[in-house]
N, C-alpha and C positions, 0 to 999 in steps of 0.2 A: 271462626274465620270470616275476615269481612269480605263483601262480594267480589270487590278489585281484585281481594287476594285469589278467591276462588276461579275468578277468569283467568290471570294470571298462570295459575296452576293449570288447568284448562289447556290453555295455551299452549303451554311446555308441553305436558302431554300429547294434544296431538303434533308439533311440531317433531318430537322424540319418535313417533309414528310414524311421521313421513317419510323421515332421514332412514329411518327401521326398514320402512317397506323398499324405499331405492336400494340400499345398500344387498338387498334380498335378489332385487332384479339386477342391478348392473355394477354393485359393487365387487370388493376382491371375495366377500362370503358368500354372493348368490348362487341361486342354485347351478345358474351356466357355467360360471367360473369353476363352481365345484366339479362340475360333470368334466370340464375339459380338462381340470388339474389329475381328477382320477383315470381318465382317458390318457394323457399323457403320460402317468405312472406306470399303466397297464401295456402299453404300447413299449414303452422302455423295455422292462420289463422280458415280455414277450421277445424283444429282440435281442436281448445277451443271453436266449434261451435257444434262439435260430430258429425260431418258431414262426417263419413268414408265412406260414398256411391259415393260423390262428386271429380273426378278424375281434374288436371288442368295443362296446358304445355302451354308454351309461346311462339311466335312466333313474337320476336321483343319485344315490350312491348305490346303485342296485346296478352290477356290470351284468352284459350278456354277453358269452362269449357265443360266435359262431366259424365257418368255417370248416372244411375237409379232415379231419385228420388223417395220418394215414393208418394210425393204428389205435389198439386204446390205451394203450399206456401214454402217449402222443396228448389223447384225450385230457388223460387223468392230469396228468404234467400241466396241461396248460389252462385247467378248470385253477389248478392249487397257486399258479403262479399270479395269475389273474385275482386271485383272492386275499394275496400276500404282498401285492404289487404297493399296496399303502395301507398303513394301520387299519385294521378292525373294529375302530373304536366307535362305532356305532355313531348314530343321528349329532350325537353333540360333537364326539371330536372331527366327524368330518368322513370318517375309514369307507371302505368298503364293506357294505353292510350282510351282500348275499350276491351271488354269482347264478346266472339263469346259463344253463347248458344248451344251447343250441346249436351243437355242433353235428356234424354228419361225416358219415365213415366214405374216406377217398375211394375205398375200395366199389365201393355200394354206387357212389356216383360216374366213376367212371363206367358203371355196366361189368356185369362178368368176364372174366379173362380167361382162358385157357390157351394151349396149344397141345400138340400130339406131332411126335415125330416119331419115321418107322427108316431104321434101313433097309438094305437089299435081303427082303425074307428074313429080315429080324424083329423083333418085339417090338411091341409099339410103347413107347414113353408117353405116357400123356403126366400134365402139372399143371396149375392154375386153378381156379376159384370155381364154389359148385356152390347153389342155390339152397340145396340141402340134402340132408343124410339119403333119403331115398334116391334122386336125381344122382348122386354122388356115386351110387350103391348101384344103380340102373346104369349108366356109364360105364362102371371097370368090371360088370358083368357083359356087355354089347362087346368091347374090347374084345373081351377076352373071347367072345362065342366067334368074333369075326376075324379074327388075326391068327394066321396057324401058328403062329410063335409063342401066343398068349401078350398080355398085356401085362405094363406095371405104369398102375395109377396110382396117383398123389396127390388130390383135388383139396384146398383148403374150403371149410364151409362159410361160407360169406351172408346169411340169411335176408333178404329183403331186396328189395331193387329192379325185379326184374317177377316176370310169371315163369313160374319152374319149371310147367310143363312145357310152353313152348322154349323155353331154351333147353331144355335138358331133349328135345324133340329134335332144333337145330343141331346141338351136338352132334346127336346121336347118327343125324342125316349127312356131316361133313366125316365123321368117323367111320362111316359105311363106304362113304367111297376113297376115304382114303388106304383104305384095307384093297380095294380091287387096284391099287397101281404096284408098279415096283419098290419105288421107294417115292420118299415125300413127305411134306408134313402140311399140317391144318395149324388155323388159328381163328380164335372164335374172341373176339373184345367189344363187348357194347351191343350192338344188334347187328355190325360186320363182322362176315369169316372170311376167311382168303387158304385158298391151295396150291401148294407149287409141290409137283412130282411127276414123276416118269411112269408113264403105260407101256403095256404090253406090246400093244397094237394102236393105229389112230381108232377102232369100232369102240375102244375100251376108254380113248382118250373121249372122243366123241359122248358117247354114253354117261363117261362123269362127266363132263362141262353141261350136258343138258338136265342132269339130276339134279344141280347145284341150280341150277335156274328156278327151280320150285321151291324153295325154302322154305318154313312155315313163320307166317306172317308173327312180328315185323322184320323177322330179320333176315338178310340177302348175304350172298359170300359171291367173290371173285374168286378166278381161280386162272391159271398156267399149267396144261397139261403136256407133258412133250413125248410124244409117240417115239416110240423106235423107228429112226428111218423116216421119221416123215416132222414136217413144218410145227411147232407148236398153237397148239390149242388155246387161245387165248379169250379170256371176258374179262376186263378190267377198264368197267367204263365211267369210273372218276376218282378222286382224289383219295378219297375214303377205303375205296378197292385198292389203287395201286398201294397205299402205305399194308393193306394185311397182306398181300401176296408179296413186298417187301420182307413186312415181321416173316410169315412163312419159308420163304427163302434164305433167311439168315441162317437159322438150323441154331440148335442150343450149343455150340460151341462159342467158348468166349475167345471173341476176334481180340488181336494181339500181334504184337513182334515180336521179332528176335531180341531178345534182352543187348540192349547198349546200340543196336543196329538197327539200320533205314526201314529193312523190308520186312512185310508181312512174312508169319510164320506158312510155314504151306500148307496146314488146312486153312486159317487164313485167309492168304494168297486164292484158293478155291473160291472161296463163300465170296470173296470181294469180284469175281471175276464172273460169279453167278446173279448174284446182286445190281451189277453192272447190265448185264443180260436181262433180266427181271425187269428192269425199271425203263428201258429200249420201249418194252410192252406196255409202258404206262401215258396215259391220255399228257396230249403237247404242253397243256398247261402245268404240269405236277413238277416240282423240283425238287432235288434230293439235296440234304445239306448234312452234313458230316463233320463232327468235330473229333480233331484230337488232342489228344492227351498231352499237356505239355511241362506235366510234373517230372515225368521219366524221362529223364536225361535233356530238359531245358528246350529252351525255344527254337534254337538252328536244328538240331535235332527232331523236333514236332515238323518244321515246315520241311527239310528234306522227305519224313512221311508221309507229310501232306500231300507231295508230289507226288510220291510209290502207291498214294493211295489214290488220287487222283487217275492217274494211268491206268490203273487197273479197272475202275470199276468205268472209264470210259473206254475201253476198248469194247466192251459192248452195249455199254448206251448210248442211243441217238442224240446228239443235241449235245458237246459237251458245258454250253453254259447252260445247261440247266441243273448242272452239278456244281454244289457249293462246298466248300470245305473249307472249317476253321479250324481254329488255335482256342480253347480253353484249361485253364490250369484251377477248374472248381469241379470237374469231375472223378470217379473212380476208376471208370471204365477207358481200357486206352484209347476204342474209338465208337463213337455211338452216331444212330440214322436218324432223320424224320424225314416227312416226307411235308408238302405241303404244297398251297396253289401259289403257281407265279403270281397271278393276280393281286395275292392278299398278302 
């Protein structure tokens, strides 16, 4: 080969290199291209699956999913989908190659949930999430020693998240005194509890709102005590408090109407009218926003309840714009609460 030709050759070469290396960085094969093509596969993907919890970014052909689930099959679902989201076919054809799990359990993040409700000298119910089998075990034996009814517990075990001894310690401290009122119930989610029930006496109402004041660190509970005969007992000093002494208040009954008709059912009609009263007690800035249901029997139909339910639950709260109530046709529930700041 003579030298022209060899530089020649040369030449091509690296100019073949050049166009190699751009088309690597900014062309339609490089590797961003590639990441956002599989990105956008996975994202599709993910969402003919209703999978909005489930977040994903690529790192080569190498996805990472991360995000809440709420459960593990949730998990499992959305590791496989992510995987399947575009061919397999490894480094050359382009595929997703291997999937990094970096997802976390909803449940774990939210903080532990429970509640406990007792009627008038009856059994106490308790349901919601326990740290682990001992703490679990340690609960529906306290119940039971402190409630002359006995107790019936149903705690799922949720491991990690949280130190076991001090929340199984808070429990145990919002379930002690909700054993000394008449009736009532506790709710314990995250490092907030909240209490809403009837005492004996105001010494009895007194004495729980001051017990609950000591919580063991970090966590605090609000609470509504209402004495026989006398003014209620109230601690509910921010936003956080009034939404558990809310949840508290609601009681495990699913709120509901009259099938085809305007008005609340009459336990219902109760809880909405207690609800109402509950959130009077809640700091000026907190607003209550309420949606209903407007699969059951259509839209004229949700806003005349809108109004029945409006009514009811300002006849004993203060402020009635600081109650909001909507029209949603994506929910299950006929009518569901939140609680949150005017502010924000």
């Amino acid at each position: 080969m003579t030298l022209r030709a060899r530089n020649i050759l040369l030449i091509a070469l690296a100019g073949l290199l050049v166009v190699t290396g751009l088309s690597m960085v900014v062309g339609p094969f490089s590797i961003a291209s590639l990441e956002s093509r599989l990105e956008s596969n996975a994202r599709a993907a993910l969402d003919r699956r209703e999978m909005d919890w489930a977040h994903v970014r690529f790192r080569g052909q190498e996805a990472i999913v991360s995000g809440a689930a709420p459960n593990d099959t949730a998990r499992e679902i959305a590791l496989e989908v992510v995987a399947g989201s575009t061919w397999s076919g490894g480094s050359i054809a382009g595929g997703v190659t291997h999937v990094v799990d970096e997802i976390t359990d909803a449940r774990t993040d939210r903080g532990f949930s429970f509640r406990a409700d007792v009627a008038f000298r009856g059994r106490v119910l308790i349901r919601g999430d326990a740290t682990d089998a001992a703490a679990r075990d340690a609960i529906a034996r306290f119940a039971t020693a402190n409630f002359p009814n006995g107790a019936d517990s149903d705690l799922t075990l949720i491991p990690g998240g949280a130190p076991a001894a001090e929340w199984e310690e808070a429990a145990k401290r919002l379930l002690g005194q909700l054993a000394r009122l008449e009736r009532g119930a506790i709710v314990l989610s995250g490092q907030q509890g909240g209490l809403y029930g009837d005492a004996e006496n105001p010494q009895i109402a007194r004495s729980v709102a001051n017990t609950l004041q000591s919580m063991p660190a970090p966590f605090r509970a609000a609470s509504i005590i209402i004495p026989a005969g006398a003014p209620a007992i109230v601690n509910v000093p921010d936003i956080e408090a009034c939404a558990a002494v809310i949840r508290a208040a609601q009681g495990t009954d699913a709120l509901r109407f009259e099938t085809g008709g305007v008005g609340a059912s009459p336990l219902t009609e109760i809880a909405l009218r207690r609800l109402g009263r509950t959130f009077g007690a809640c700091p000026d800035n907190a607003r209550l926003s309420v949606t209903i249901n407007i699969a059951d029997g259509g839209e004229e139909l949700a806003r005349q309840r809108a109004e029945q339910v409006r009514s009811l639950l300002s006849g004993g709260a203060e402020g009635e714009s600081r109650v909001i109530v909507a029209l949603a046709d994506d929910q299950l529930q006929a009518l569901t609460f939140s609680v949150s700041s005017i502010e924000g």
